[in-house]
NUDREN-98801 format. One record per residue (C-alpha): residue in one letter; y, z, x. Coordinates in steps of 0.25 Angstrom, whole numbers, plus 5000, padded with zeros to 4 digits. Layout:
// residues N
<res=a&yy=Y&zz=Z&xx=X> .
...
***
This chain:
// residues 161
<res=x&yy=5377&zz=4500&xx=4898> .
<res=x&yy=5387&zz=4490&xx=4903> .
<res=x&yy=5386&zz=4475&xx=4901> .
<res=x&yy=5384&zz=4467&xx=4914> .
<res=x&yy=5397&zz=4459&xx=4912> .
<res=x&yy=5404&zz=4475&xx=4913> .
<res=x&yy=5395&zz=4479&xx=4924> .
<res=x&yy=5395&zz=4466&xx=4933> .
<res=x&yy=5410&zz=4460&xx=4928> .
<res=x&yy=5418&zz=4469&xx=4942> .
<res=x&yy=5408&zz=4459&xx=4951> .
<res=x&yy=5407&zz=4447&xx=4944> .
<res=x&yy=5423&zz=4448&xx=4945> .
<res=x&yy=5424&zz=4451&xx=4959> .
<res=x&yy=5432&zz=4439&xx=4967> .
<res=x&yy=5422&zz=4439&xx=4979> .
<res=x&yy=5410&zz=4440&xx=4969> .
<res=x&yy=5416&zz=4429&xx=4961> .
<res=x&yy=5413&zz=4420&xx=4975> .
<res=x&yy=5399&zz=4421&xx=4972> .
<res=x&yy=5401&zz=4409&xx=4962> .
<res=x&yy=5404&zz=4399&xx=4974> .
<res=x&yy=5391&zz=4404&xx=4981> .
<res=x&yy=5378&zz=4395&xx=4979> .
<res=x&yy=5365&zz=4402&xx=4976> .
<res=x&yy=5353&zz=4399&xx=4969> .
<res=x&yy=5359&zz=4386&xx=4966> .
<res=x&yy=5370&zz=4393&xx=4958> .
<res=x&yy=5382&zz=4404&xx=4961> .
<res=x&yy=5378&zz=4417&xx=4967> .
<res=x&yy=5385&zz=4422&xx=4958> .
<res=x&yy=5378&zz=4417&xx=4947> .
<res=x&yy=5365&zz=4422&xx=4953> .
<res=x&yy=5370&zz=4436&xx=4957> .
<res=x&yy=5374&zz=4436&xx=4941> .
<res=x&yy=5363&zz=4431&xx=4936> .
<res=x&yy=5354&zz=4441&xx=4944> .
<res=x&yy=5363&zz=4453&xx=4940> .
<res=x&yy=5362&zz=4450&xx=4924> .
<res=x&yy=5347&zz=4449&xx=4926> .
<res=x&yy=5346&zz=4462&xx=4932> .
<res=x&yy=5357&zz=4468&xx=4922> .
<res=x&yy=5348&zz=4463&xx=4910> .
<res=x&yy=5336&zz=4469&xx=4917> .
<res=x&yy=5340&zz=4483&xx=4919> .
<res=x&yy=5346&zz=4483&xx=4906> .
<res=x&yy=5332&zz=4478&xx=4899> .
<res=x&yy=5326&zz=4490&xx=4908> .
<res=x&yy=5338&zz=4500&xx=4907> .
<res=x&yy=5340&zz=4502&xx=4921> .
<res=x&yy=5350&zz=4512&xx=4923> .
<res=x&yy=5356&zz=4506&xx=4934> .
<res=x&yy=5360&zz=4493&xx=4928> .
<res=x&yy=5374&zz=4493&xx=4933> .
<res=x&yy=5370&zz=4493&xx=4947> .
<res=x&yy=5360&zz=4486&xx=4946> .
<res=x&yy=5366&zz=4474&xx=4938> .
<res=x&yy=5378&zz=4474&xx=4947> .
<res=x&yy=5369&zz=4476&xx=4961> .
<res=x&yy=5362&zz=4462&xx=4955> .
<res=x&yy=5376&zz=4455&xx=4954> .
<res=x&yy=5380&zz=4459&xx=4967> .
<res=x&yy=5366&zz=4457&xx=4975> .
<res=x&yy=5371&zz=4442&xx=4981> .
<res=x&yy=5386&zz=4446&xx=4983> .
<res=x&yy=5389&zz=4436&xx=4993> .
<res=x&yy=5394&zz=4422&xx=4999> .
<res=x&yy=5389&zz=4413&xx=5008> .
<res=x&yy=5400&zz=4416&xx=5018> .
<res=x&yy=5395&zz=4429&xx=5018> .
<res=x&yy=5381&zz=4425&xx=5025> .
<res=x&yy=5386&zz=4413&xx=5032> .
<res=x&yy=5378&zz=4411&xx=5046> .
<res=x&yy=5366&zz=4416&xx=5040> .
<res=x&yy=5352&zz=4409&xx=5037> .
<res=x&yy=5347&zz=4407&xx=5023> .
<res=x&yy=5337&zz=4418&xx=5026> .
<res=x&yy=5348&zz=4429&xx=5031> .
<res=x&yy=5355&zz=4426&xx=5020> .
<res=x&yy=5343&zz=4432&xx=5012> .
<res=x&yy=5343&zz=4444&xx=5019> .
<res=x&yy=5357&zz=4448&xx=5021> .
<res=x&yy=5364&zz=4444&xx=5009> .
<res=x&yy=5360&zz=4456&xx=5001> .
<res=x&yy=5368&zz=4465&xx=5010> .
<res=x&yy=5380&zz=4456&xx=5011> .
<res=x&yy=5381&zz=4455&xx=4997> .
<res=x&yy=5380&zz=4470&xx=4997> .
<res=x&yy=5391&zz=4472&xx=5005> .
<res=x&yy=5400&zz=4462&xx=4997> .
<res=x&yy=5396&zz=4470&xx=4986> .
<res=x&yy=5399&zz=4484&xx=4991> .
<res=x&yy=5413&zz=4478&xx=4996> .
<res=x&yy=5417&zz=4480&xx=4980> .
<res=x&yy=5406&zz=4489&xx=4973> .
<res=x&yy=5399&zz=4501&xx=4974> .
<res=x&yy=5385&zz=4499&xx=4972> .
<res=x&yy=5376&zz=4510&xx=4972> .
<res=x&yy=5362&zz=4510&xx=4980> .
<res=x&yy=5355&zz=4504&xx=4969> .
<res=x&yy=5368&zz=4492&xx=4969> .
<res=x&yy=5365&zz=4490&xx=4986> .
<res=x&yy=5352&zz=4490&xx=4984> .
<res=x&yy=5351&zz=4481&xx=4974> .
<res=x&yy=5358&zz=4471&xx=4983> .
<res=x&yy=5354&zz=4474&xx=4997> .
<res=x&yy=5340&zz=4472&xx=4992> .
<res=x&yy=5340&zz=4461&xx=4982> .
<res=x&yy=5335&zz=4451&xx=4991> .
<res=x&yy=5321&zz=4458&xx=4995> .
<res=x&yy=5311&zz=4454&xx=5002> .
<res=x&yy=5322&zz=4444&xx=5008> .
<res=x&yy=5328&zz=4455&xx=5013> .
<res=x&yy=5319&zz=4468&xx=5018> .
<res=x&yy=5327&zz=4478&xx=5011> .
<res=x&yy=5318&zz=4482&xx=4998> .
<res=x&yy=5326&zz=4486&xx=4987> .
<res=x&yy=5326&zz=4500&xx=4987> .
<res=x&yy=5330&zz=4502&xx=4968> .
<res=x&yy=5322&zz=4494&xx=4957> .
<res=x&yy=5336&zz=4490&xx=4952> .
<res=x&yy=5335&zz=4483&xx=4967> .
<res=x&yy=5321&zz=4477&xx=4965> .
<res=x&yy=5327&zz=4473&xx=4952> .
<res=x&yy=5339&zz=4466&xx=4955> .
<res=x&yy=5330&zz=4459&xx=4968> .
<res=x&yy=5320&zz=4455&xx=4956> .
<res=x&yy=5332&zz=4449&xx=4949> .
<res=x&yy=5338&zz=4441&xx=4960> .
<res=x&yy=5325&zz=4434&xx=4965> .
<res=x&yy=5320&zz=4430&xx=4950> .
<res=x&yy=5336&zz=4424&xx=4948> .
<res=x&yy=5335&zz=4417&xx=4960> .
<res=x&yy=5323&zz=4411&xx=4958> .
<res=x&yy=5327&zz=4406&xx=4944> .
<res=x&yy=5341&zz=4401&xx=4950> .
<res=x&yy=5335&zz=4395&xx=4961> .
<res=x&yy=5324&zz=4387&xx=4951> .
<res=x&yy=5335&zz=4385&xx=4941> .
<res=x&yy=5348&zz=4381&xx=4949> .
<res=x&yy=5343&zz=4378&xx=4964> .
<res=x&yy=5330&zz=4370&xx=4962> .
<res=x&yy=5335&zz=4362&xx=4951> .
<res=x&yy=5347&zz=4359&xx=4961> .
<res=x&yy=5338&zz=4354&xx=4972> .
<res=x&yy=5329&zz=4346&xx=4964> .
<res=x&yy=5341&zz=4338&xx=4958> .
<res=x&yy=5346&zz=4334&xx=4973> .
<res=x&yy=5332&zz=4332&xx=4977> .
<res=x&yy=5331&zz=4320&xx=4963> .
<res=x&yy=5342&zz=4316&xx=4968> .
<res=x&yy=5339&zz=4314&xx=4982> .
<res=x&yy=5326&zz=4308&xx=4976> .
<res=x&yy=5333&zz=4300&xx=4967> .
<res=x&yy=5344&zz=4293&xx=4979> .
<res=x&yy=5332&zz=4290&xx=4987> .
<res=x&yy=5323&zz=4283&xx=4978> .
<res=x&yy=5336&zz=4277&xx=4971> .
<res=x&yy=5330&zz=4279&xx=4958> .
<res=x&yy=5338&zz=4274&xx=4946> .
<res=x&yy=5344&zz=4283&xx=4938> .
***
């Protein structure tokens, strides 16, 4: 069985993929997110020995394979439901991915979108994606959007500090 670094490293060195790290998401990177999702789901399948590991774990880090650029005009809610195939269509620009791998990423944002994943490696990776963002938005986001509403709080009432 091949380690993640092996199985992820021709993506995570991709020049384009690499631009992920200038996008905003969840209060950190893109990139961070789509990785942090994707050893998630590669420690998952392992600890069930899912045969399809490989496309699995590489379908997870390629599900938000996209920039802003790439959906501007659109409203936050379009976003939601069109970015799964953009960033499948970026992805496809330099990978072969199986049925499972489209799946995976067409999909990953149901009920957002209405395509239901149609694979549990899909359900899985979906699974995945919504408990990580969830814990990045608690963990990075809110704490960000409490510390400028003290802030706020704190110039208005000019409490010393």
């Amino acid at each position: 069985m091949e380690t993640f670094e092996n199985l992820t490293n021709d993506i995570i060195s991709n020049k384009d993929f690499k631009q992920l790290k200038h996008e905003l998401h969840h209060g950190i990177t893109r990139y961070e997110h789509s990785y942090r999702v994707a050893k998630w789901t590669y420690k998952i399948c392992k600890l069930f020995s899912m045969k399809n590991i490989n496309t699995t774990t590489r379908a997870a880090l390629l599900h938000d394979f996209y920039t802003n650029e790439d959906l501007k005009g659109n409203s936050s809610v379009k976003k939601l439901a069109i970015h799964p195939n953009v960033a499948l269509n970026n992805a496809l620009k330099y990978y072969q991915l199986d049925e499972i791998g489209q799946d995976i990423i067409k999909t990953h944002m149901f009920p957002c979108n209405l395509d239901i994943p149609s694979y549990k490696e899909s359900w899985l990776v979906s699974s995945v994606d919504k408990i990580v963002g969830t814990y990045e938005m608690l963990r990075f986001k809110t704490v960000l959007y409490i510390g400028i509403y003290l802030i706020f709080l704190f110039e208005l009432i000019k409490l010393p500090r």
